[in-house]
C-alpha positions in Angstrom: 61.1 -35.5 3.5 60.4 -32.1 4.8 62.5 -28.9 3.7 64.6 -28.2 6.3 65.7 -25.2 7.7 69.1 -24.8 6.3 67.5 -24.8 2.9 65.2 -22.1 4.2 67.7 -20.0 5.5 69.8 -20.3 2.2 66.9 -20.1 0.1 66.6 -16.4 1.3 69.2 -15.8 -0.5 68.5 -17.5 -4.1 65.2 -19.6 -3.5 66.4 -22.1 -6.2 69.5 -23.5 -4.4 68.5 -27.0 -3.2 69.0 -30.1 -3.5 65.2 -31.4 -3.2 63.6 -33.1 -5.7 60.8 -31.8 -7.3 58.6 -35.1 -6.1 60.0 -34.6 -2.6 58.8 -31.1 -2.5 55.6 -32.2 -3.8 55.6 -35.1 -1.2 56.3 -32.7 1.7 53.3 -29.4 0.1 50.9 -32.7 0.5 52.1 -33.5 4.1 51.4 -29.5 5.0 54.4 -28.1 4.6 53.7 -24.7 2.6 56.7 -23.6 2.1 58.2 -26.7 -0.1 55.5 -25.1 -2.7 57.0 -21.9 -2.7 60.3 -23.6 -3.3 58.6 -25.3 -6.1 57.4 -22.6 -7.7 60.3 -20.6 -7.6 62.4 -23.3 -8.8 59.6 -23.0 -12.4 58.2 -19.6 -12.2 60.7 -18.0 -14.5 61.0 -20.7 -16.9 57.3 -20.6 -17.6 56.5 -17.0 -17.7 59.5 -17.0 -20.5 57.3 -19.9 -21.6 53.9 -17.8 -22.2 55.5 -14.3 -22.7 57.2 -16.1 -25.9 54.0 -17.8 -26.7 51.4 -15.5 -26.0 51.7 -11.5 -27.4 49.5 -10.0 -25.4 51.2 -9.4 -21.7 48.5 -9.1 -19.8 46.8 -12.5 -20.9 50.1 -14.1 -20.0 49.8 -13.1 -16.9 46.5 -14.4 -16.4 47.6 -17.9 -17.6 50.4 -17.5 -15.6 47.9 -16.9 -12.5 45.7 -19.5 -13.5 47.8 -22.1 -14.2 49.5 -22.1 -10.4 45.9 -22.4 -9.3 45.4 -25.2 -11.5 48.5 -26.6 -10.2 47.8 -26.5 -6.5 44.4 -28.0 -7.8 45.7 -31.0 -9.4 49.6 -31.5 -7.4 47.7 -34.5 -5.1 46.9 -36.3 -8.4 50.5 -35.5 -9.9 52.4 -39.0 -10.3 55.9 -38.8 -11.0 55.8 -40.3 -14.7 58.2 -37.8 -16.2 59.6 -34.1 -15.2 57.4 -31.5 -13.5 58.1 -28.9 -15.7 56.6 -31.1 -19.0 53.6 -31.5 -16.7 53.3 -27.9 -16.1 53.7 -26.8 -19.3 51.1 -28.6 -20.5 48.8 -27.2 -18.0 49.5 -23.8 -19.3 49.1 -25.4 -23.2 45.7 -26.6 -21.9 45.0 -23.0 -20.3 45.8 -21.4 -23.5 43.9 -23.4 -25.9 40.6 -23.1 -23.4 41.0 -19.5 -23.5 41.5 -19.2 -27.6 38.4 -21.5 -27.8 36.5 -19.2 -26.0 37.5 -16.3 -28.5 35.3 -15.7 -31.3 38.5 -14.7 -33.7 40.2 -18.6 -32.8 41.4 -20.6 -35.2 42.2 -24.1 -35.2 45.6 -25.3 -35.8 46.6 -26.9 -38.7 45.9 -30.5 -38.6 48.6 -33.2 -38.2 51.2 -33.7 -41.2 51.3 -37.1 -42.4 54.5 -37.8 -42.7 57.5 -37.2 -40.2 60.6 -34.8 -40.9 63.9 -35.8 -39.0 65.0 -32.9 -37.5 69.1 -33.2 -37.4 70.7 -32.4 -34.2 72.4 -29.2 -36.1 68.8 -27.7 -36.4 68.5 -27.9 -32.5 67.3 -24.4 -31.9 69.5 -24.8 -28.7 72.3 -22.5 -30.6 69.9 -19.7 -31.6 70.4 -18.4 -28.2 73.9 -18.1 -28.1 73.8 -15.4 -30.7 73.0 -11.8 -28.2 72.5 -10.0 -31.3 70.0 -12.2 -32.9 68.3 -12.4 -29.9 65.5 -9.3 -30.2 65.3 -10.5 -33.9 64.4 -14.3 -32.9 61.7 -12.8 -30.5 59.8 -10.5 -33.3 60.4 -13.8 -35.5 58.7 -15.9 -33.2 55.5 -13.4 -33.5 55.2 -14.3 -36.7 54.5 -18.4 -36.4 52.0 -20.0 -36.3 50.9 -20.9 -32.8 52.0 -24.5 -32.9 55.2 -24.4 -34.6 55.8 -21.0 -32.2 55.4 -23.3 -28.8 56.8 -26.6 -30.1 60.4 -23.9 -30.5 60.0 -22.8 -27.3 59.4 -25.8 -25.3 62.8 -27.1 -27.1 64.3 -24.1 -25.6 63.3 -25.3 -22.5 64.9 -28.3 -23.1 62.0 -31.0 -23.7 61.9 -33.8 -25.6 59.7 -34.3 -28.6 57.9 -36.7 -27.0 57.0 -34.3 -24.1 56.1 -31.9 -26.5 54.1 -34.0 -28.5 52.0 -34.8 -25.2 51.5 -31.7 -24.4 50.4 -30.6 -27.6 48.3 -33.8 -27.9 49.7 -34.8 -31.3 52.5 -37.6 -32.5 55.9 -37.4 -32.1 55.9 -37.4 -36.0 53.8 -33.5 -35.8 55.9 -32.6 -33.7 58.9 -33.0 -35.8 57.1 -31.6 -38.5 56.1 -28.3 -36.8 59.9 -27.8 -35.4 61.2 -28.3 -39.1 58.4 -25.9 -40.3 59.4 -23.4 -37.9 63.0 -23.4 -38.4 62.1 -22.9 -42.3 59.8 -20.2 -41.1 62.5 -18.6 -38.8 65.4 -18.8 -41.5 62.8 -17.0 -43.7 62.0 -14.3 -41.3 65.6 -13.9 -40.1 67.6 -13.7 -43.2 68.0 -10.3 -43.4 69.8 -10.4 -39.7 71.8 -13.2 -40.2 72.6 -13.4 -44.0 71.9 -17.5 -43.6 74.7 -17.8 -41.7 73.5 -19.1 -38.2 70.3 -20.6 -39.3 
């Protein structure tokens, strides 16, 4: 299927209004048509520079993973089979980016290895509500800082609405760690936060 020129014309106007699939974008990119990539990618661009900006404190650096990990993308999008949604496998392109470039640093440190046993996280400590608050907001972003790198991008990705078992392949650890590191954040972020919300939405 090739992007046709009504969804062109209206994508002038808000490049995210179609009705193409992501694999049907990808399908048409492979076939030489450019522009189904810029749909694509501005269909994802926002939700993953919220992604890194959250995850990585340094702005610059997430721009460069940012960068990189569209390059790495239009590397890899012939190899790309539709096993689950786009945006997991991006994400954990950007994880993978990330990780290299800690490695690399003298100052990394490894993350904490996998707990042993898995924590049930109850569907009232989906962090999904967090963000309905505008005036905990700021506060939940200066919280966030304070995590531990694992726990910080296993409550973001939930933010954006994976599963745990897309974030446990993406952080290539069980669906039983990833519990765990969402429960320890939430403790974390009730910790941090207790001043601003007095326990209440936490």
């Amino acid at each position: 299927m090739e992007v046709n020129q009504d969804e062109k014309q209206n994508a002038e106007f808000d490049p995210i209004v179609t009705g193409t699939a992501d694999n049907a974008l990808i399908d048409a990119y492979e076939r030489g048509d450019e522009y189904a990539f810029e749909l694509l990618y501005n269909r994802y661009r926002r939700q993953l520079y919220g992604f890194l900006n959250n995850l990585i404190t340094d702005r610059s650096e997430a721009d460069e993973v940012f960068e990189e990990t569209w390059l790495r993308v239009i590397e890899r999008l012939a190899s790309y089979r539709d096993e689950g949604r786009f945006s997991a496998w991006l994400f954990r392109i950007a994880h993978n980016i990330f990780i290299d470039r800690l490695r690399r640093k003298k100052n990394f440190v490894e993350l904490d290895p996998e707990e042993a046993d898995a924590i049930a996280v109850s569907s009232g400590s989906d962090p999904g509500h967090l963000s309905h608050s505008a005036d905990l907001a700021e506060a939940i972003r200066d919280a966030l800082k304070n995590l531990p790198g694992d726990q910080r991008e296993v409550f973001i990705l939930r933010q954006q609405d994976l599963s745990f078992k897309e974030i446990a392949e993406i952080q290539g650890c069980s669906i039983n760690t990833a519990l765990s590191r969402m429960q320890y954040a939430l403790k974390n972020l009730r910790r941090y936060l207790q001043d601003v919300d007095h326990g209440d939405l936490l």
